[in-house]
N, C-alpha and C positions, 0 to 999 in steps of 0.2 A: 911524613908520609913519603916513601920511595917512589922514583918515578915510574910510571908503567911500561910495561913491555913490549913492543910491535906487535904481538900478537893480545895483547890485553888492549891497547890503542885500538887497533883493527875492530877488535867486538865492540867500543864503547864507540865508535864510530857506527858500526850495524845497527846498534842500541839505536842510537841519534836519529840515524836515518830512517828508519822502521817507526819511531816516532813519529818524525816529522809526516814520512807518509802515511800514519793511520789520523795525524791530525788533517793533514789536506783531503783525504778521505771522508772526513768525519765533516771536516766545514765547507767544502766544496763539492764533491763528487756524490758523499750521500744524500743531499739533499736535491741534488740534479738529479740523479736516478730513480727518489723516492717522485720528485716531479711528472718522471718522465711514466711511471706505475700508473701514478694518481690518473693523471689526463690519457693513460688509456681504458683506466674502470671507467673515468666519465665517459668516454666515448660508446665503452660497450652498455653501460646503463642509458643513457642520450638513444643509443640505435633501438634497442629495447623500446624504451619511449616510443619511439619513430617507426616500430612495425606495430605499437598497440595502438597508435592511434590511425596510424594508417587503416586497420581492422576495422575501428572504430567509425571512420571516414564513412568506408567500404559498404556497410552497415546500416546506415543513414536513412535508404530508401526503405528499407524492412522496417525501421523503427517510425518514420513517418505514414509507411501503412497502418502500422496498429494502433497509432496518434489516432486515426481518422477513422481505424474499424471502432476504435473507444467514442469517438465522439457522435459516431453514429447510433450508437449504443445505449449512451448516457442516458436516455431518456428510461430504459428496462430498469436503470439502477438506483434511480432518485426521479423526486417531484420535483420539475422544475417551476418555480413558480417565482414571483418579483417579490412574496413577505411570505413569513410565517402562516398568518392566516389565511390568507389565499392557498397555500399546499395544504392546509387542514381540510378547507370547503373543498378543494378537489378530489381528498380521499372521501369526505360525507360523499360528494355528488359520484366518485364511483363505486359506494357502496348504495348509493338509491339507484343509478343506471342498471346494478347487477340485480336490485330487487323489482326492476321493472322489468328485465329483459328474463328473469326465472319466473317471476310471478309472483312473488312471496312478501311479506307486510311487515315494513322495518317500523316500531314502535316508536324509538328514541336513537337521533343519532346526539355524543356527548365529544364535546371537545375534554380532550387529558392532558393537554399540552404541557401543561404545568408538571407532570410527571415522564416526558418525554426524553430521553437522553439529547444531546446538543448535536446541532446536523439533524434532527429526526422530528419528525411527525406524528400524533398518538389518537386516535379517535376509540370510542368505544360504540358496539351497536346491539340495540335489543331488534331480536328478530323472530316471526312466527313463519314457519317454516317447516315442509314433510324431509324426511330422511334423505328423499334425492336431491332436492330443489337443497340442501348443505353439501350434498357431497360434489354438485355441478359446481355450489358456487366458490367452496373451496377449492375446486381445481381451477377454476376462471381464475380468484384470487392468487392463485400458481401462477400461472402462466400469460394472463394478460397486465398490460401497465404496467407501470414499475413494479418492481418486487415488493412485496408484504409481509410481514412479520406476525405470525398471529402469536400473541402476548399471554393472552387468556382465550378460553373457550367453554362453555358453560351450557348444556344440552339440558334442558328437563323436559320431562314426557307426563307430568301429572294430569294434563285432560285425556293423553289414552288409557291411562292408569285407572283413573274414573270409570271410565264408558266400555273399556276392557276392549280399547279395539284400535287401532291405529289410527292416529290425530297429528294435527301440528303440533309442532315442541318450540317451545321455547327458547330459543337460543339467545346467549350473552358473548359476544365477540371484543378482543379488542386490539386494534391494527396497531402498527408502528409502520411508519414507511423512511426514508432518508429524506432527507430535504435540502435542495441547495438553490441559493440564487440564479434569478432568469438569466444575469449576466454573468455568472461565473463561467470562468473559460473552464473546458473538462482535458482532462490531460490530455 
């Protein structure tokens, strides 16, 4: 091999050097600057954090209001009662309180519970009854006490059908309501 040239030295000296500094590059400096990257995405994701929960802070008193308009409430939404049976007896007794306060003759009140979805309450009721004294007490079942679920509804009219003249009818009702424990905290 002939020796090299001053100017062939010179490059393979550049060579060397341009090496060396993309290896110092590569093992010291790139990994400081990728460092120095990292910890300022954390910073701008960490601040992110720090005004959503600030927000969230902020927030606190609005969301403790509607804790307490809910809790106020809870009672429109479900029976609260200490068992099962006890929120069944309470839908019977507010479906005899409605037949005492329209006037009308509840037949047969039937616990269904055993058909009841879970969380829920199911009674069914035979009633005799004119055409207003269902449509009052259906709207009573609307809008007072918890909410109700009418399941089934079942109207016959066979004694004015008979007599050809307007009668009580017959009616076959069957509620569902929610049910939760007396001590259940409500959200």
């Amino acid at each position: 091999m002939k020796p090299l040239t001053p100017r062939e030295r010179r490059l393979v000296a550049l060579g060397v050097l341009a090496a060396v500094g993309a290896l110092v590059w590569l093992a010291i400096a790139g990994p400081l600057l990728r460092g120095f990257a990292d910890r300022s995405d954390e910073r701008v994701r960490l601040q992110a954090t720090f005004q959503r929960n600030q927000r969230l802070v902020a927030s606190l008193p609005a969301w403790r209001a509607m804790a307490e308009i809910q809790r106020r409430t809870a009672p429109r939404f479900s029976i609260s009662a200490s068992s099962e049976p006890l929120a069944v007896e309470s839908l019977e007794e507010r479906i005899r309180r409605l037949a005492a306060d329209e006037g009308f003759v509840v037949s047969a009140i039937d616990d269904l519970q055993a058909d009841a979805p879970a969380g829920a309450v199911r009674v069914r009721a035979d009633m005799e009854l004119t055409l207003a004294q269902l449509c009052d007490s259906l709207r009573r079942l609307e809008t007072e006490g918890a909410y109700v679920i009418v399941e089934y509804l079942s109207i016959s009219a066979d004694r004015g059908l008979a007599d050809g003249r307007s009668g009580p009818l017959a009616v076959r009702i069957e509620l569902t309501a929610a049910y939760r424990p007396a001590g259940a905290r409500s959200p």
